[in-house]
N, C-alpha and C positions, 0 to 999 in steps of 0.2 A: 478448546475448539478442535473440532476434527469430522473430518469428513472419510467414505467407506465407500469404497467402488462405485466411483461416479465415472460418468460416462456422460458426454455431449456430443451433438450431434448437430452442424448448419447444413440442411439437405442432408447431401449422400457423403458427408466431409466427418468421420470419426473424429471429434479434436479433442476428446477428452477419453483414454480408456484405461476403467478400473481403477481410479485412483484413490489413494488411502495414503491420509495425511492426516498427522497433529499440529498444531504450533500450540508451543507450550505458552501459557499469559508470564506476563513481566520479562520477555525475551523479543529477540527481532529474528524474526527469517526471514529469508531473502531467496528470491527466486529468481534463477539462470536461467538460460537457454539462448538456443539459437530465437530468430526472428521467426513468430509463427508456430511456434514449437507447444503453444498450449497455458505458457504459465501467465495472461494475462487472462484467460479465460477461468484458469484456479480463482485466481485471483477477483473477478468479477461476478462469480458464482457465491464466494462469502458475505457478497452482500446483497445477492441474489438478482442484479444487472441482469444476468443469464443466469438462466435458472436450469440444469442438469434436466436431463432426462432419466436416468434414474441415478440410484445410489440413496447414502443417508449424509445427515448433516446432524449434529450433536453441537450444544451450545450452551454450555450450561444447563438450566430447565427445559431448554429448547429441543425438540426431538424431531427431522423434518426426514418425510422419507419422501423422493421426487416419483415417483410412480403412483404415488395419494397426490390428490390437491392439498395444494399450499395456500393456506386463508389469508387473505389480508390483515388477520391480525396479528399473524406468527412474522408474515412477511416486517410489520412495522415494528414490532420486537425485535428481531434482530437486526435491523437498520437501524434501534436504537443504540444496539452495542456495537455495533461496526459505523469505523470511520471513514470515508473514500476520498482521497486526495487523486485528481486526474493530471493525466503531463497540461491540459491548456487550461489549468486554474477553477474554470464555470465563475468567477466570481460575476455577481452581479452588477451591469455597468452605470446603472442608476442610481444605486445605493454607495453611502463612504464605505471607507473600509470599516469602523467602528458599525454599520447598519448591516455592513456586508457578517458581518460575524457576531452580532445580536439578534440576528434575521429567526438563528432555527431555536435559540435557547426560549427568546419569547414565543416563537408559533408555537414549536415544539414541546418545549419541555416547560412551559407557561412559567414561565420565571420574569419579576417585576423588571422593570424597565431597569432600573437603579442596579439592581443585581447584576443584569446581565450586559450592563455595561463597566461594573467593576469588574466582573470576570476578563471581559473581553481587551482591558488594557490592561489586567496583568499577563494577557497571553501575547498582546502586542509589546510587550516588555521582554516575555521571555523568547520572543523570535526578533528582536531587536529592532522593534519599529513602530516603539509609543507614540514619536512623534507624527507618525502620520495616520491619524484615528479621523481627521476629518478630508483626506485625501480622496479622490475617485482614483479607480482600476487604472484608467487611462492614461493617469499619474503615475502607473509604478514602472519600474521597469519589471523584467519577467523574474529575475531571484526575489524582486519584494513582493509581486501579487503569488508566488507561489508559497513565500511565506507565511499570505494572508489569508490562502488557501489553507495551511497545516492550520493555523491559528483558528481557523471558521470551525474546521473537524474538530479540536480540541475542545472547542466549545459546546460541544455539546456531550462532554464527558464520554465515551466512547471506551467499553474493554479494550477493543484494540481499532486502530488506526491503521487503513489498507491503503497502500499509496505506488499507483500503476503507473512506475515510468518518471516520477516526477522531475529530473531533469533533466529529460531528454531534449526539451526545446530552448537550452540555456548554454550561453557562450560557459567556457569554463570556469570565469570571476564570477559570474553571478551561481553560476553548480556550486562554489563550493561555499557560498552565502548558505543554499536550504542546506547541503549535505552536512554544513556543522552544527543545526538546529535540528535534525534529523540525531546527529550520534549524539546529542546531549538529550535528548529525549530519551535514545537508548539507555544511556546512562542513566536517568533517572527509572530502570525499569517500567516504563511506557511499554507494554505490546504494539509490535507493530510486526507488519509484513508489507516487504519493500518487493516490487520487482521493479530489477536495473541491471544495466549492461554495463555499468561504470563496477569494474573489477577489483577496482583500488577499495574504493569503497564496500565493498562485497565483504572484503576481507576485515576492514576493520572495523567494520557496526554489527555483522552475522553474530548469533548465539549459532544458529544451524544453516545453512544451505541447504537449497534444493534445486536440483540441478532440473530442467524438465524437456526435454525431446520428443519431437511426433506425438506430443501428448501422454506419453508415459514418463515416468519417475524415475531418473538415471540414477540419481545419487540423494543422498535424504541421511546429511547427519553434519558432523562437526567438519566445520570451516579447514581447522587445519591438517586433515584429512583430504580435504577438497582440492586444495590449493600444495599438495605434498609434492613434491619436485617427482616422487616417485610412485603418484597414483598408478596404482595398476590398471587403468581407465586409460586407454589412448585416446579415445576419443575426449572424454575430462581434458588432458593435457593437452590436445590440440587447440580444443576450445580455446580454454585457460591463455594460452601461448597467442592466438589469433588474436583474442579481447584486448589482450595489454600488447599488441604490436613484437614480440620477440620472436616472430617469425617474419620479423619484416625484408630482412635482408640475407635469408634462406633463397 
């Protein structure tokens, strides 16, 4: 996956410039920044939410340049290889959670009923919440319907799995319910590309960072580079220092 001098534009508001980025598959990159700074917009443009004003997009077979029209059927291509997890779930409040995450494999990917509900509780297994396959939304609390969220994406088999923010709206017992189904996902080489403010976690799930500010690309590589006590980056290091409080009593 990689995108090449993309640029977006809300009105007279540059939020995206020149950007040129890989994430490599079977790894996780994670995306920094201040609030506003552009990386949720990265991030929502890979699965075409917002769609660039110009630049290119590469994706496998996929080849999209945003200055052409982009056809509905390139667009459904590659929403079938990208997965979007949102910080407030979308799960639907009518359906269980077992309907909630058979919903897209049977519309979708026409998979028999049977099927895609064997899929869907071994994924409810692997985020630790077999037991509640016949549960509604309104039943969970916020770490288990955002588990049932990763589990929905999962199910529809996805290269990789985009996940904007995901616990941002969670006391910190239920953060670190998804964050440990998150790094075992990493583990099991799952692509995925996180953006989060949670800096703990930055550190220990990143293959790569990327750092992003006013819409450009601060920094773009390995973690422990990012996070070096002695970035040559002041600005990195202030960050860095703001996010986990160690400037708090400066």
């Amino acid at each position: 996956m990689k995108i090449e001098k993309i640029n977006k534009w809300f009105g007279d508001k540059h939020v995206l410039k020149d950007i040129d980025l890989e994430f490599p598959a079977g790894q996780t990159t994670v995306l920094v920044g201040p609030s506003g700074s552009g990386k949720s917009t990265i991030l929502r443009s890979l699965n075409l939410l917002e769609q660039p004003n110009s630049g290119t997009y590469d994706f496998d077979e996929l080849h999209l340049d945003f200055e052409r029209n982009v056809s509905r059927k390139q667009k459904l291509a590659l929403r079938q290889k990208t997965g979007m997890v949102f910080q407030d779930y979308n799960l639907f409040p009518h359906l269980t959670v077992l309907q909630n995450i058979t919903e897209g494999p049977r519309q979708v990917l026409k998979l028999p009923k049977e099927t895609a509900e064997q899929t869907a509780m071994e994924l409810l297994a692997k985020v630790g919440l077999k037991d509640f396959a016949n549960a509604y939304p309104a039943q969970l609390s916020g770490g288990q319907a955002q588990r049932v969220a990763i589990a929905r994406a999962l199910a529809m088999k996805p290269a990789y799995v985009l996940l904007d923010e995901p616990t941002s709206a969670l006391d910190p017992e239920l953060e670190l319910e998804v964050l440990r189904v998150l790094l075992k996902l990493a583990q099991e080489n799952q692509s995925l590309i996180i953006v989060t403010h949670n800096m703990v976690f930055a550190r220990r799930v990143a293959d790569k960072i990327v750092f992003v500010e006013d819409g450009t690309i601060k920094y773009d590589g390995d973690p422990a580079g990012f996070f070096a006590p002695n970035n040559p980056d002041e600005r990195i290091r202030h960050f860095i220092a703001a996010m986990t409080m160690e400037e708090l009593e400066e």
